[in-house]
C-alpha positions as CSV (number, residue, x, y, z in Angstrom):
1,X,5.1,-12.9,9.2
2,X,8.3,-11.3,9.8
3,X,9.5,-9.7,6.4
4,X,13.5,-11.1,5.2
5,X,15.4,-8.4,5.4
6,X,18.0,-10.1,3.0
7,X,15.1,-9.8,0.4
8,X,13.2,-6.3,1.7
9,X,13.5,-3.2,0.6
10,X,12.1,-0.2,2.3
11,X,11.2,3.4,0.5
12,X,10.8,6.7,2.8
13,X,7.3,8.2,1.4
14,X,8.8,11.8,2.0
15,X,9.5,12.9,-1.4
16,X,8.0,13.0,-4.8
17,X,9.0,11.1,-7.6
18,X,9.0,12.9,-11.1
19,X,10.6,13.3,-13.7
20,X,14.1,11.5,-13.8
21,X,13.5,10.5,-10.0
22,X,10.1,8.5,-11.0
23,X,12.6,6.4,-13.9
24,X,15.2,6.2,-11.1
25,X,13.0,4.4,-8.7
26,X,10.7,2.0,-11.3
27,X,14.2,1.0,-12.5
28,X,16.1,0.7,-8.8
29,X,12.3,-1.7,-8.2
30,X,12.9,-3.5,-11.6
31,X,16.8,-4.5,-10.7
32,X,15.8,-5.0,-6.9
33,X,12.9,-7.7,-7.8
34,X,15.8,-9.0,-10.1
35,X,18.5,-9.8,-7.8
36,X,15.9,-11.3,-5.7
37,X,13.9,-8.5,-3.3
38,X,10.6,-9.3,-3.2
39,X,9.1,-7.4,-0.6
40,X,9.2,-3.6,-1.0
41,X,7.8,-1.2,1.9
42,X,6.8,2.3,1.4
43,X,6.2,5.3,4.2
44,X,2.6,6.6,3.6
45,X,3.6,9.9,2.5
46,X,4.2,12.1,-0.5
47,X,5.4,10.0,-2.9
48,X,4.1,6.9,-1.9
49,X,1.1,7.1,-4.9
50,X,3.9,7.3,-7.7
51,X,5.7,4.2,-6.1
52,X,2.5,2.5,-6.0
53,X,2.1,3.3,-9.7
54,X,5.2,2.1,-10.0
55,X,4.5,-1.0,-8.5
56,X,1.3,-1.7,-10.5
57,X,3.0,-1.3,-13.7
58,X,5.5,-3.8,-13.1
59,X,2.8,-5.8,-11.8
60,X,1.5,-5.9,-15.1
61,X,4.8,-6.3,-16.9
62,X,5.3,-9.4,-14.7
63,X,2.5,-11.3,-14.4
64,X,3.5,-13.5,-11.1
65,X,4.1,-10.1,-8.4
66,X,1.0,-9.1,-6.0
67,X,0.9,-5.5,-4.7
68,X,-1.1,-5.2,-1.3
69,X,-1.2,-1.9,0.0
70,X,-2.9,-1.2,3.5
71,X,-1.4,1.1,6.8
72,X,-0.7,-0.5,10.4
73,X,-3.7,2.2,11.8
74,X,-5.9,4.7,11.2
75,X,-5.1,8.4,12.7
76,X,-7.3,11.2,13.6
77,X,-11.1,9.2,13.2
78,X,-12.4,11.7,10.4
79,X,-15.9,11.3,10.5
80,X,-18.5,12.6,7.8
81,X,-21.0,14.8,9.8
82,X,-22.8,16.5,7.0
83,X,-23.2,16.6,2.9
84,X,-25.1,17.8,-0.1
85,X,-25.2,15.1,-2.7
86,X,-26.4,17.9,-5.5
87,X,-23.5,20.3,-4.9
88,X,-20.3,17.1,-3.6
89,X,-20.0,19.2,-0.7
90,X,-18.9,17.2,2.4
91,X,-18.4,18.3,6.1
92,X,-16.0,16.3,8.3
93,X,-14.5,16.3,11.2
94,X,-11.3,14.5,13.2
95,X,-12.4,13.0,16.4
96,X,-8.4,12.1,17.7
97,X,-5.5,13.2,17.4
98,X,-3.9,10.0,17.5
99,X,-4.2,6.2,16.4
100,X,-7.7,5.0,16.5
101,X,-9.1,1.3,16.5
102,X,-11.2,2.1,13.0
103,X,-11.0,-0.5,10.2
104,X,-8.2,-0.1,7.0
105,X,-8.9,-1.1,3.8
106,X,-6.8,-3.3,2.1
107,X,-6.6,-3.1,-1.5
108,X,-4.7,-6.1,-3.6
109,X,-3.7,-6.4,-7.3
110,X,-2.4,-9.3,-9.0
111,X,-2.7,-13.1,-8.6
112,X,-4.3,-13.9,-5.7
113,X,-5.9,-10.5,-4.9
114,X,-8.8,-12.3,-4.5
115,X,-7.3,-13.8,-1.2
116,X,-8.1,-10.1,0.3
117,X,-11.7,-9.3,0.2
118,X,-14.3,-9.1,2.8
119,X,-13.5,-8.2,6.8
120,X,-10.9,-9.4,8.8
121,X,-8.6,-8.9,11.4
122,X,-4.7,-7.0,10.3
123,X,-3.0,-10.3,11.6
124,X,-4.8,-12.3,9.1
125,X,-3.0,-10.3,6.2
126,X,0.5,-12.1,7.0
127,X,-1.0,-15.7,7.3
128,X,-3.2,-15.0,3.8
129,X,0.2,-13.7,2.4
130,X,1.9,-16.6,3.9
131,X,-0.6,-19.0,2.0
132,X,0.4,-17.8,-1.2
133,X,3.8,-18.3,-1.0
134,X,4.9,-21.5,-3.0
C-alpha cells in the first residue's frame, strides 16, 4: 500500500521536541488529522519517541486513530553474547555494519491493534492496514 500523499504527512526524527516545540508539533498533528491527514511518518531518530508520545495521546483523545510503529530493517545485527542476571549487566556486540535480514517488531495501539500480533512477513503490514480501512 502506497501511502496518499494528499493525506501524508512526514516528520524528520532529527530533532527533539520540548518544551514549546513538543505543543507545536501535538497541535500541527491535532490540525493535520483535522483537515484530513491520516497518515503521519516519522524518521527513527531523536525525537521520534516524543512524536510517538504524541501520537498515543491523541490516540486516546480520539478513540477511532491506530498508531503502528515498526522500521523498514534492522541495522548492525547486535547480538547478546554474555549477561549476569544478578548485577543487569549485558555484553553485546554488532555483527554488520549494514542492513540485516533480522526480524522488527511491530508494536500497534488502538482499534484493531490486535490485527498485529504474532509473525509475519513486512509486506503483510500494508494488506492488514489495508483491511482496516472502511
Amino acid at each position: 500500500m502506497i501511502p496518499d500523499p494528499c493525506t501524508t504527512v512526514a516528520f524528520t526524527g532529527h530533532r527533539t521536541y520540548c518544551g514549546e516545540a513538543a505543543a507545536a508539533l501535538a497541535a500541527a498533528i491535532r490540525g493535520l488529522h483535522a483537515h484530513g491527514f491520516r497518515t503521519f511518518l516519522c524518521g527513527m531518530a531523536v525525537g521520534f519517541d516524543l512524536a510517538a508520545a504524541e501520537a498515543l495521546k491523541f490516540a486516546d483523545s480520539n478513540g477511532e486513530t491506530l498508531v503502528i510503529v515498526t522500521a523498514d530493517h534492522e541495522t548492525g545485527g547486535l547480538v547478546v553474547v554474555d549477561g549476569d542476571e544478578h548485577t543487569g549487566r549485558v555484553t553485546g556486540v554488532y555483527v554488520s555494519d549494514d542492513h540485516t535480514p533480522a526480524m522488527l517488531p511491530v508494536f500497534a495501539y488502538g482499534p484493531g491493534a490486535d490485527k498485529f500480533c504474532g509473525t509475519y512477513m513486512n509486506t503483510e503490514i500494508a494488506r492488514r492496514i489495508k483491511s482496516l480501512i472502511k
